[in-house]
N, CA, C and O of each residue as an XYZ file, in Angstrom:
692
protein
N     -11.737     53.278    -24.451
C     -12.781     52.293    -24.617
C     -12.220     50.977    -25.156
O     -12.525     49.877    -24.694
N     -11.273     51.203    -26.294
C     -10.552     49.821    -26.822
C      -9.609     48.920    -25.620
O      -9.288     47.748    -25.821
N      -9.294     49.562    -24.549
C      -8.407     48.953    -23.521
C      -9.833     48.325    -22.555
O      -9.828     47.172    -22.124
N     -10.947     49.243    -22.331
C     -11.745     48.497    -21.802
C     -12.351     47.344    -22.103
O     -12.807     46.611    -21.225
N     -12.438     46.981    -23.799
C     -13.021     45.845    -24.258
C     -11.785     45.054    -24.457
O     -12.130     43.919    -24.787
N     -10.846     45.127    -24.417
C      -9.714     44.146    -24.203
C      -9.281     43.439    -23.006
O      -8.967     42.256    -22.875
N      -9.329     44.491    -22.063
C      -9.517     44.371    -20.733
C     -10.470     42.726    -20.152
O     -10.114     41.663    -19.645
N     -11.738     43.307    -20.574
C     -12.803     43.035    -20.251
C     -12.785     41.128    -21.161
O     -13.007     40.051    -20.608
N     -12.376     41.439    -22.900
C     -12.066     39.710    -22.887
C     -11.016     39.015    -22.555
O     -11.049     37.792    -22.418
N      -9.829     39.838    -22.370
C      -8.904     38.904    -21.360
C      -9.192     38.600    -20.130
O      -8.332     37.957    -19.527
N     -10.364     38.935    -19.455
C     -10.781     39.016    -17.973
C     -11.852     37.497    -18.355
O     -11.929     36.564    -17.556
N     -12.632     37.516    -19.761
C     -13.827     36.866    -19.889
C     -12.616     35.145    -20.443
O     -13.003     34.055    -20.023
N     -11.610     35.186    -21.120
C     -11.181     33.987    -21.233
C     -10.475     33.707    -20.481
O     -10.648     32.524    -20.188
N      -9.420     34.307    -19.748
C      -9.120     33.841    -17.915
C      -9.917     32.732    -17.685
O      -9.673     31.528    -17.615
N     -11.271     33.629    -17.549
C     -12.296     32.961    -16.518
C     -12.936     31.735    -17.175
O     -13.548     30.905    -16.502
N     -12.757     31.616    -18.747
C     -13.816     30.511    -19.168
C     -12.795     29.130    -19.199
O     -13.039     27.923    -19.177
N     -11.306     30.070    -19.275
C     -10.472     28.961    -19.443
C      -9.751     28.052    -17.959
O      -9.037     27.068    -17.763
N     -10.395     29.001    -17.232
C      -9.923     28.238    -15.341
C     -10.721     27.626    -15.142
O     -10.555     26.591    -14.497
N     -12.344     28.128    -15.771
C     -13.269     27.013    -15.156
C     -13.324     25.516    -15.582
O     -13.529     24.593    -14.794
N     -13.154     25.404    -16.688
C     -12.598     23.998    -17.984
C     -11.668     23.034    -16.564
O     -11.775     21.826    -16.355
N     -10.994     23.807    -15.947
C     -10.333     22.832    -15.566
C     -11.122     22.600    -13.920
O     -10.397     21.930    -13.185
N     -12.355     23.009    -13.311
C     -12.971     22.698    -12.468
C     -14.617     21.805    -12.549
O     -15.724     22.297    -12.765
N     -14.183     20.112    -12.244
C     -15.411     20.149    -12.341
C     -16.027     19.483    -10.946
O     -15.593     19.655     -9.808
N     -16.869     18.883    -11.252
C     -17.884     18.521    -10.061
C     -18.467     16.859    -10.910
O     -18.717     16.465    -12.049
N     -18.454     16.310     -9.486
C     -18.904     14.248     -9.273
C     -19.722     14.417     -8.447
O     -19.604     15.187     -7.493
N     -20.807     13.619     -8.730
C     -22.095     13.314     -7.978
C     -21.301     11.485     -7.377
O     -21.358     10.496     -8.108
N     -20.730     11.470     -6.144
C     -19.812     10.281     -6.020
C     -21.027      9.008     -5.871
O     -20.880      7.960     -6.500
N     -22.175      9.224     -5.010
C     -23.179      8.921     -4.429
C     -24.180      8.232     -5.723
O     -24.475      7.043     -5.847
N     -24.501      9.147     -6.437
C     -24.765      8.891     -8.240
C     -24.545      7.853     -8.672
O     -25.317      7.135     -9.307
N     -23.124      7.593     -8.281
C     -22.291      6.471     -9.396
C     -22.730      5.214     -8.596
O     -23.367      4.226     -8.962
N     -22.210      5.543     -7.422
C     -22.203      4.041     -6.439
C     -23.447      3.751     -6.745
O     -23.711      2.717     -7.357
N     -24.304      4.546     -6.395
C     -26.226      3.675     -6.438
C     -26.448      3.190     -7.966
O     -27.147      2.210     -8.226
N     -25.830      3.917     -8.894
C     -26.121      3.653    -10.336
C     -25.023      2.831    -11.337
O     -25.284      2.164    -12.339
N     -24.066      3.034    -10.887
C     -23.201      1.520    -11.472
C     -23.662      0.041    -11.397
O     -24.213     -0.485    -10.430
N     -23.333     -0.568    -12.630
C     -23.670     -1.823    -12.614
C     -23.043     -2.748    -11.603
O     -23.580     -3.802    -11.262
N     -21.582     -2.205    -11.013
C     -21.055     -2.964     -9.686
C     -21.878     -2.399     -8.094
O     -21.828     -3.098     -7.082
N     -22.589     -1.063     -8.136
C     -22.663     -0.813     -7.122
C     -24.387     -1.465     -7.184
O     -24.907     -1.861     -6.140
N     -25.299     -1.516     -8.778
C     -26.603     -2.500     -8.225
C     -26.173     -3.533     -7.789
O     -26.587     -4.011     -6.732
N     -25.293     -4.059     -8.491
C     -24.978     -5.613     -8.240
C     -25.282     -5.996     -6.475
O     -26.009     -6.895     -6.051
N     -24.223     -4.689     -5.412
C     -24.312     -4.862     -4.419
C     -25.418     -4.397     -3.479
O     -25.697     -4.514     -2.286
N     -25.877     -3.862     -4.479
C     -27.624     -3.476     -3.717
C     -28.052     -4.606     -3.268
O     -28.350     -4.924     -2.117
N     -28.077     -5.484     -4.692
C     -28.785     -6.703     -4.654
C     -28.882     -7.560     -3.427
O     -29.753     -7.994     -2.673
N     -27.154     -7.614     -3.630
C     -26.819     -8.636     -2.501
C     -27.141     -8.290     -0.996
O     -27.586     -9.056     -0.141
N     -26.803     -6.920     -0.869
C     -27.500     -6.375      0.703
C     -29.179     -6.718      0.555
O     -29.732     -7.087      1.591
N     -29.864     -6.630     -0.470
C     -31.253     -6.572      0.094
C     -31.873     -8.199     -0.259
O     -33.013     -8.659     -0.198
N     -30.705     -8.732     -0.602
C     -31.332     -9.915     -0.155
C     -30.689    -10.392      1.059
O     -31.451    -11.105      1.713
N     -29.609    -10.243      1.546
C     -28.723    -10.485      2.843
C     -30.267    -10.011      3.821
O     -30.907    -10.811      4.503
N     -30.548     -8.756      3.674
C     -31.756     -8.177      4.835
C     -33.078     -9.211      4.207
O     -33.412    -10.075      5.018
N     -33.739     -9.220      3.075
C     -34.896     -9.856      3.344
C     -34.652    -11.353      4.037
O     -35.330    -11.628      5.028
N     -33.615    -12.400      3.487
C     -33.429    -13.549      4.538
C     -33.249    -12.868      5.866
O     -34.064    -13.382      6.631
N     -32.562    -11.959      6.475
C     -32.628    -11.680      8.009
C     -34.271    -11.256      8.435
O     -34.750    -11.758      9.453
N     -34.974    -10.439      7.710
C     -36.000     -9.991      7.832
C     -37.009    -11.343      8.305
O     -37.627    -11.523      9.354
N     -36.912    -12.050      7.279
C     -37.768    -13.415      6.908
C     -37.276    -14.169      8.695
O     -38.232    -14.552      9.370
N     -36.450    -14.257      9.053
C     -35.845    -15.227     10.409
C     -36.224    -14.367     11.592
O     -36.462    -14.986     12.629
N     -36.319    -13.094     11.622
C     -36.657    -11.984     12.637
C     -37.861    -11.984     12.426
O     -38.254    -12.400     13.516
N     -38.648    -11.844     11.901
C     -40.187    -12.045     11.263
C     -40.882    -13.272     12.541
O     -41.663    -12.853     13.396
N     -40.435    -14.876     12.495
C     -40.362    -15.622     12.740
C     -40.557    -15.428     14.343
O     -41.539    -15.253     15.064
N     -39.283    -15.531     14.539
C     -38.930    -14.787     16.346
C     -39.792    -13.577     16.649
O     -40.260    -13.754     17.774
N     -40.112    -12.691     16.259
C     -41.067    -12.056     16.421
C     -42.362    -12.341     16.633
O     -43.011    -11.895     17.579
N     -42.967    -13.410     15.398
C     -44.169    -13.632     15.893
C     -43.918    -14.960     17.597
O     -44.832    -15.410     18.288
N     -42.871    -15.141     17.714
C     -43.102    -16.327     18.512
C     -43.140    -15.382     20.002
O     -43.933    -15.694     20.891
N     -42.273    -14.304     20.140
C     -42.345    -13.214     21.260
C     -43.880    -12.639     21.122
O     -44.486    -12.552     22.190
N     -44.433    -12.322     20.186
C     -45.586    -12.162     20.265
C     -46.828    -13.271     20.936
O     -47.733    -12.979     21.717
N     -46.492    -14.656     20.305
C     -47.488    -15.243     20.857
C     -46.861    -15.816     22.437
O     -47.602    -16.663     22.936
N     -45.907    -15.552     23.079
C     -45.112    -15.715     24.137
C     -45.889    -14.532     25.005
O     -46.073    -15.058     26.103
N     -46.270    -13.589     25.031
C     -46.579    -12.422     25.729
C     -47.894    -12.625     25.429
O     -48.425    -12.292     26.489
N     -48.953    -13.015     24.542
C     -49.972    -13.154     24.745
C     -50.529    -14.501     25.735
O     -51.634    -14.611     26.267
N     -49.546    -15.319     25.773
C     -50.034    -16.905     26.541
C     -49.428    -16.121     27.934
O     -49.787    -16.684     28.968
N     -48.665    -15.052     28.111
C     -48.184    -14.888     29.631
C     -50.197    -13.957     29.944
O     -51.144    -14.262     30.669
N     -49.937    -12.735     28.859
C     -51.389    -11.959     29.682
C     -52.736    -13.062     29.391
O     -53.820    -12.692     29.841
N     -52.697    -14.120     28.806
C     -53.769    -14.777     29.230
C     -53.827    -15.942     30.408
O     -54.735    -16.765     30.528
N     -52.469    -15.810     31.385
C     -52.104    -16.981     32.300
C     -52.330    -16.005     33.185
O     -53.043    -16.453     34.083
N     -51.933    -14.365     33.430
C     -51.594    -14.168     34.537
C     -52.531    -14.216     35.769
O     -52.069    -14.179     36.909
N     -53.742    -14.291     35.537
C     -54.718    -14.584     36.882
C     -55.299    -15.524     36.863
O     -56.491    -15.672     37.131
N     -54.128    -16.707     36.372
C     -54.478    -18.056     36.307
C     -53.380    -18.501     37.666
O     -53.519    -18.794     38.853
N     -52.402    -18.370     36.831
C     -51.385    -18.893     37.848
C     -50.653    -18.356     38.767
O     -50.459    -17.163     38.532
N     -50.113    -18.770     39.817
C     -49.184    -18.032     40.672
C     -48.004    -17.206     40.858
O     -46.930    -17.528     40.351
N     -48.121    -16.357     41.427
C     -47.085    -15.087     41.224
C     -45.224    -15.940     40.753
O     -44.570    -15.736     39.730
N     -45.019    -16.466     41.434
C     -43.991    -17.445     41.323
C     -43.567    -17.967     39.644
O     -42.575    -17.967     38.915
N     -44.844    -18.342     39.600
C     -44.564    -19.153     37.996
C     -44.847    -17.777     36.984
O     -43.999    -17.398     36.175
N     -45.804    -17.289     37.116
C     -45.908    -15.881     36.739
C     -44.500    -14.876     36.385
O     -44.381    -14.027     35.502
N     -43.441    -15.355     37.498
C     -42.569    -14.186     37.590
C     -41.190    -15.449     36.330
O     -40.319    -15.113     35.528
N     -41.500    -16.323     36.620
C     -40.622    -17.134     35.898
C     -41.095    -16.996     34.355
O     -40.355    -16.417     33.560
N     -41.879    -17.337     34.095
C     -42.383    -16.411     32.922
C     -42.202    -15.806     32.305
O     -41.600    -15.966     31.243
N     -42.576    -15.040     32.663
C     -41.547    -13.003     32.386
C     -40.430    -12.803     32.435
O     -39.931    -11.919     31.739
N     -39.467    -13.800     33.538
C     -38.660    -13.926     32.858
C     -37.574    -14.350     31.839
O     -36.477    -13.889     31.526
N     -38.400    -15.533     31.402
C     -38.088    -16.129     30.097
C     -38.349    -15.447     29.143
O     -37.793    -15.787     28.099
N     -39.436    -14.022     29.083
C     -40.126    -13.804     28.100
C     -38.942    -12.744     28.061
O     -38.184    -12.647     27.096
N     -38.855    -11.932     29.242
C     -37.443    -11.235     28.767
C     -36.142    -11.489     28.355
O     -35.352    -10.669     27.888
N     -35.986    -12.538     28.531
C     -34.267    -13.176     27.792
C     -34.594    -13.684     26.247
O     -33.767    -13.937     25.371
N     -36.239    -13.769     26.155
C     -36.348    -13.954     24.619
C     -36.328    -12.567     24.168
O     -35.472    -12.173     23.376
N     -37.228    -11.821     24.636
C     -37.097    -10.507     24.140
C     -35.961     -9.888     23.777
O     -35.993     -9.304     22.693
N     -34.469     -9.849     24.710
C     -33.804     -9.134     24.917
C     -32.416     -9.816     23.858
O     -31.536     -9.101     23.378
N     -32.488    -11.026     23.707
C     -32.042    -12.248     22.503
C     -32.437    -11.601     20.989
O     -31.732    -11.516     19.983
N     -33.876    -11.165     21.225
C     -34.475    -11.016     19.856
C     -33.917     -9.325     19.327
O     -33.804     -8.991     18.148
N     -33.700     -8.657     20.227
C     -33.103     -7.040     20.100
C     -31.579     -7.375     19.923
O     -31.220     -6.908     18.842
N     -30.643     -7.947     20.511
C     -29.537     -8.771     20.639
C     -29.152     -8.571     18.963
O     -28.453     -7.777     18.335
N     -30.221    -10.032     18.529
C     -29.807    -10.056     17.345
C     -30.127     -9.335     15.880
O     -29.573     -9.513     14.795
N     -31.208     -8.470     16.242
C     -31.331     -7.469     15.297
C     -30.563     -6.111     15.733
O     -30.982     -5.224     14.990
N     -30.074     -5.846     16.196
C     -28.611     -5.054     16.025
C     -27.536     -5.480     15.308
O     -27.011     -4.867     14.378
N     -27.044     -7.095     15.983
C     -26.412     -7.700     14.815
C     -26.801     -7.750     13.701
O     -26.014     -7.055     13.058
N     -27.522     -8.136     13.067
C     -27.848     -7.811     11.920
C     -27.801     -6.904     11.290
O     -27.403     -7.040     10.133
N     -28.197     -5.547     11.791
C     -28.360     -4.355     11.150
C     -26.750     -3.873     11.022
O     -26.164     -3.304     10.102
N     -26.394     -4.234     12.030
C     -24.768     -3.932     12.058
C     -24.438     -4.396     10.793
O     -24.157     -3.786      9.761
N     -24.517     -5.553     11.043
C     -23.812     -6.916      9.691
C     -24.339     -5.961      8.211
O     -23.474     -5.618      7.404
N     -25.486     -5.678      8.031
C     -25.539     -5.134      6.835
C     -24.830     -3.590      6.784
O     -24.069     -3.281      5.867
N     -25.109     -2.848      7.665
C     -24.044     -1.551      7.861
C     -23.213     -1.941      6.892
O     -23.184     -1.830      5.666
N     -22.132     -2.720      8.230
C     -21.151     -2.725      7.447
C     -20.205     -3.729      5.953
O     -19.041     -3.827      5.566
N     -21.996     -4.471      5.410
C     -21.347     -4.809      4.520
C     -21.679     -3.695      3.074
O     -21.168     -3.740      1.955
N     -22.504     -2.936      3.509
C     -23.054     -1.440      2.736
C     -21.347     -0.983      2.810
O     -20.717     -0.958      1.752
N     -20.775     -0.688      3.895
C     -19.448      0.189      3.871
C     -18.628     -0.605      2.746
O     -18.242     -0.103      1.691
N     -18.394     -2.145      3.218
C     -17.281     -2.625      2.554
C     -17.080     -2.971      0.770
O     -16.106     -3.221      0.060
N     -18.816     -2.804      0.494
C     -18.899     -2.060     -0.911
C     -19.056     -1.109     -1.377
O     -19.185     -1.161     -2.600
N     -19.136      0.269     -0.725
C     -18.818      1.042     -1.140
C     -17.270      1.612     -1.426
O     -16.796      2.396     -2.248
N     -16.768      0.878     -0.412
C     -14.933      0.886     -0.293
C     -14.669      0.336     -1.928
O     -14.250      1.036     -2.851
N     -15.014     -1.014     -1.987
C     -14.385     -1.586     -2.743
C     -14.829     -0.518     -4.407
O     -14.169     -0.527     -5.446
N     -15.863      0.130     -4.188
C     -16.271      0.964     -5.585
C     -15.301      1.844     -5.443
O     -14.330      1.961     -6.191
N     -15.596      2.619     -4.270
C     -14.210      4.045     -4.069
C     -12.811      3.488     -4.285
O     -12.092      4.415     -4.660
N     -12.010      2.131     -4.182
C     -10.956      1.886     -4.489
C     -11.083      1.685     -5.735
O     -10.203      2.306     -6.332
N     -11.982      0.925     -6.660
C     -11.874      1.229     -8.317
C     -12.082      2.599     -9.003
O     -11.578      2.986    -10.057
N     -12.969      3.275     -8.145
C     -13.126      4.697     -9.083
C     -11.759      5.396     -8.923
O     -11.195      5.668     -9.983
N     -11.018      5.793     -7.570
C     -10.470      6.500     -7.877
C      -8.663      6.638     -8.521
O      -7.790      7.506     -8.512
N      -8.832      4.981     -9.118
C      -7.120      5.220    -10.072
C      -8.223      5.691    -12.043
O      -7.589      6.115    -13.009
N      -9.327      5.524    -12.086
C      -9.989      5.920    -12.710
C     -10.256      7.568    -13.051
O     -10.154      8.268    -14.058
N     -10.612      7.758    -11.793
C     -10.923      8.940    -11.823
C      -9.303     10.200    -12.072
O      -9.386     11.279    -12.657
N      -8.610      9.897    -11.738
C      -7.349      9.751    -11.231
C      -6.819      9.986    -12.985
O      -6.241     11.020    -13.321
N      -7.078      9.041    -13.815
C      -6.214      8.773    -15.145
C      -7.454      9.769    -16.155
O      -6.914     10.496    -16.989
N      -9.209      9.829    -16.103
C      -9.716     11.000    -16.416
C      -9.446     12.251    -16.281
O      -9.881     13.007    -17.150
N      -8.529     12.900    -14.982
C      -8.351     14.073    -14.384
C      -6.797     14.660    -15.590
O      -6.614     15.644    -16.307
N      -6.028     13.489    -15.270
C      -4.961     14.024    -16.196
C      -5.586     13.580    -18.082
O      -5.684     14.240    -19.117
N      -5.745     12.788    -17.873
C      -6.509     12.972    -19.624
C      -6.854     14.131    -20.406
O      -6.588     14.414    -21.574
N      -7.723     14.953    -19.211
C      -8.699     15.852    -19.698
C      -8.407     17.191    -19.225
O      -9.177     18.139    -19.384
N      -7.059     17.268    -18.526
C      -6.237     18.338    -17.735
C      -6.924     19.098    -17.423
O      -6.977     20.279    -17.768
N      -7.837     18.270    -16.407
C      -8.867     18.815    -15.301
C      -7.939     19.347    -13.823
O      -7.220     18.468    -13.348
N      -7.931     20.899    -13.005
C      -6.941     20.816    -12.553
C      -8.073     20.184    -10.915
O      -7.493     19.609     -9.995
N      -9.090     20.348    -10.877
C      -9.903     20.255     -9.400
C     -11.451     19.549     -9.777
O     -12.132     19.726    -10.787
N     -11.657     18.909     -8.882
C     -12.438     18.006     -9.028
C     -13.574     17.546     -7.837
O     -13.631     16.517     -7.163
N     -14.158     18.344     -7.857
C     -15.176     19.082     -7.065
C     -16.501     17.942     -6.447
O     -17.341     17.489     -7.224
N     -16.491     17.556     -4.742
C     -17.951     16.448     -5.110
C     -19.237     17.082     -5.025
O     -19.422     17.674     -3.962
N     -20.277     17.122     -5.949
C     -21.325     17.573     -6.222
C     -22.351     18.352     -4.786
O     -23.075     19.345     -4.716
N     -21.957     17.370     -3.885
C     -22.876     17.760     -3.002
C     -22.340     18.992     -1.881
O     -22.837     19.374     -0.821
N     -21.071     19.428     -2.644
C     -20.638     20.708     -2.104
C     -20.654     22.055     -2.519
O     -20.108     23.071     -2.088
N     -21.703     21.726     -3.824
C     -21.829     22.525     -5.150
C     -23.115     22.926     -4.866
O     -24.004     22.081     -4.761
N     -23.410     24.520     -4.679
C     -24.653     25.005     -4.839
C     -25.309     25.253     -6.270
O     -26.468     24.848     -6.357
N     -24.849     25.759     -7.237
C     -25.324     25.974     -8.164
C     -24.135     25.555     -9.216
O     -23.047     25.584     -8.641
N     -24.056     25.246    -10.337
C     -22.970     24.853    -11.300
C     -23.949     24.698    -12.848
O     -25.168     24.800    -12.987
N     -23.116     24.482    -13.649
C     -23.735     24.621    -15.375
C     -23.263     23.490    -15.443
O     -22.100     23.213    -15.151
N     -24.367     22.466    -15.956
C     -24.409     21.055    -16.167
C     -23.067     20.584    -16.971
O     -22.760     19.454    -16.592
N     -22.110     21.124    -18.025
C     -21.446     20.967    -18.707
C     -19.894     20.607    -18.172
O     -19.016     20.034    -18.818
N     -19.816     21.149    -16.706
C     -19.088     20.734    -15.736
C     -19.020     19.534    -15.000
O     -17.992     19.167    -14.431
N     -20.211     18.836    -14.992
C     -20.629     17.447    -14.629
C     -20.197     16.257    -15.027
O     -20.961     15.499    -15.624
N     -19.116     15.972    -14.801
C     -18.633     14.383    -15.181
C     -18.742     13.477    -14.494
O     -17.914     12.648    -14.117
N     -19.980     13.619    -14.258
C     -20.515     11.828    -13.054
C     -20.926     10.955    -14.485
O     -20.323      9.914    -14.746
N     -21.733     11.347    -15.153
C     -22.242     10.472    -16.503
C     -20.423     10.001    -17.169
O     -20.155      8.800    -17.205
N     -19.744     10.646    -17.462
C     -18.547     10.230    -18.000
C     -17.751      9.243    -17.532
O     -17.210      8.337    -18.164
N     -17.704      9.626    -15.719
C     -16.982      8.135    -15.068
C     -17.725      7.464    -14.850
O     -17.160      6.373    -14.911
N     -19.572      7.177    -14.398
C     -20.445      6.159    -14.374
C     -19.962      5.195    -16.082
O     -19.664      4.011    -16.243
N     -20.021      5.808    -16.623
C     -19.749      5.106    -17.852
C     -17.891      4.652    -17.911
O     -17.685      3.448    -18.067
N     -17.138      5.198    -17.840
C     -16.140      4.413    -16.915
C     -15.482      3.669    -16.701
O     -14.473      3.129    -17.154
N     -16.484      3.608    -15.477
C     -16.655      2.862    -14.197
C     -17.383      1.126    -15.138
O     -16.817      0.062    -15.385
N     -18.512      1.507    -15.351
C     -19.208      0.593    -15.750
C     -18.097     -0.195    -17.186
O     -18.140     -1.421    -17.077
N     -17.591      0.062    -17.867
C     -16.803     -0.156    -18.948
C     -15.461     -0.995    -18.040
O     -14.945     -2.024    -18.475
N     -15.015     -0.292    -16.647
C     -13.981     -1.283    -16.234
C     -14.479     -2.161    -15.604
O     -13.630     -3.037    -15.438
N     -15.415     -2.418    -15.148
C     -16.766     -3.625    -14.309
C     -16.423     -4.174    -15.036
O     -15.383     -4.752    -14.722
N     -17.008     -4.500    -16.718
C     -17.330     -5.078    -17.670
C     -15.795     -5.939    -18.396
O     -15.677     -7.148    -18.595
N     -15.085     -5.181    -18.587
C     -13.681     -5.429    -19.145
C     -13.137     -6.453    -17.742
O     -12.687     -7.493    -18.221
N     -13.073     -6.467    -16.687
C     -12.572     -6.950    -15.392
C     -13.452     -8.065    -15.035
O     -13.158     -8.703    -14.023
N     -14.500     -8.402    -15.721
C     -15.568     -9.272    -15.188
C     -15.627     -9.241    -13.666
O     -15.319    -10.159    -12.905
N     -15.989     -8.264    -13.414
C     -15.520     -7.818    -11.837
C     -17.531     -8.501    -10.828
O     -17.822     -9.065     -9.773
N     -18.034     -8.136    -11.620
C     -19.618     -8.484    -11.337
C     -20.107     -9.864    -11.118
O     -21.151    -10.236    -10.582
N     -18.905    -10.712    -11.766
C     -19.049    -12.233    -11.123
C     -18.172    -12.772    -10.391
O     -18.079    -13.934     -9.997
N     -17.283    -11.548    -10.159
C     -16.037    -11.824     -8.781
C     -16.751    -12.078     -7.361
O     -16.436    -12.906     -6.506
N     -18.063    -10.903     -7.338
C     -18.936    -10.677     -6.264
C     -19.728    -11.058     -5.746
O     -20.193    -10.442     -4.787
């Protein structure tokens, strides 16, 4: 029985002492919740409401463009009729044109800040891991179940936010 309860806590600190060195990042967490990654919220959602505000515009003008065609068409002749329509389609097709661009344009200026966060977090994350002789470092959203105490997204959000701050990195942007 004494080999079984010996057994049994060398089996129980193994295990408490391998897990210490596994934890888990919510990466997604940080970016939306860092003071560098609102910063770039910002700037995307105002980049989209000015695009919004100019597409808005062109929109209503395709709108009132298609209403002056269905209130002409059994006015005027098939001819001018067909010329028409097709002005109304090179506006139309102008106005889809450039809201792809756009949406693109913000895509990828969403990517090129999230890059620029993932290139600061991870000599960060990087100098936490050996600090804290963490041996694996797990991203959250591959984690079904885990004990909160394993969770060091709050530790590098804070960080993260501390090298923003020290770097005046938030008025670089």
């Amino acid at each position: 029985m004494k080999k079984f309860i010996l057994i049994f806590f060398l089996v129980l600190i193994h295990n408490n002492a391998f897990s210490k060195n596994i934890v888990y990042l919510d990466v997604q967490y940080i970016i939306d919740n860092s003071e560098l990654g609102k910063s770039y919220k910002s700037k995307i959602n105002k980049l989209r409401e000015k695009n919004i505000a100019n597409l808005k515009i062109k929109e209503d003008e395709i709108n009132t463009k298609k209403k002056e065609i269905d209130n002409q068409k059994n006015i005027i002749n098939k001819e001018e009729m067909k010329k028409k329509i097709d002005e109304f389609n090179v506006l139309l097709n102008n106005f889809k044109t450039e809201k792809k661009t756009i949406n693109k344009k913000i895509i990828d200026e969403k990517k090129k800040y999230t890059s620029k966060i993932l290139n600061l977090l991870n000599p960060l994350l990087t100098k936490y891991v050996d600090n804290n002789n963490i041996k694996l470092v797990v991203e959250k959203k591959n984690i079904i179940v885990g004990i909160k105490s394993l969770d060091i997204t709050n530790d590098i959000l804070k960080i993260l936010n501390q090298e923003t701050k020290n770097n005046n990195l938030l008025n670089d942007n």
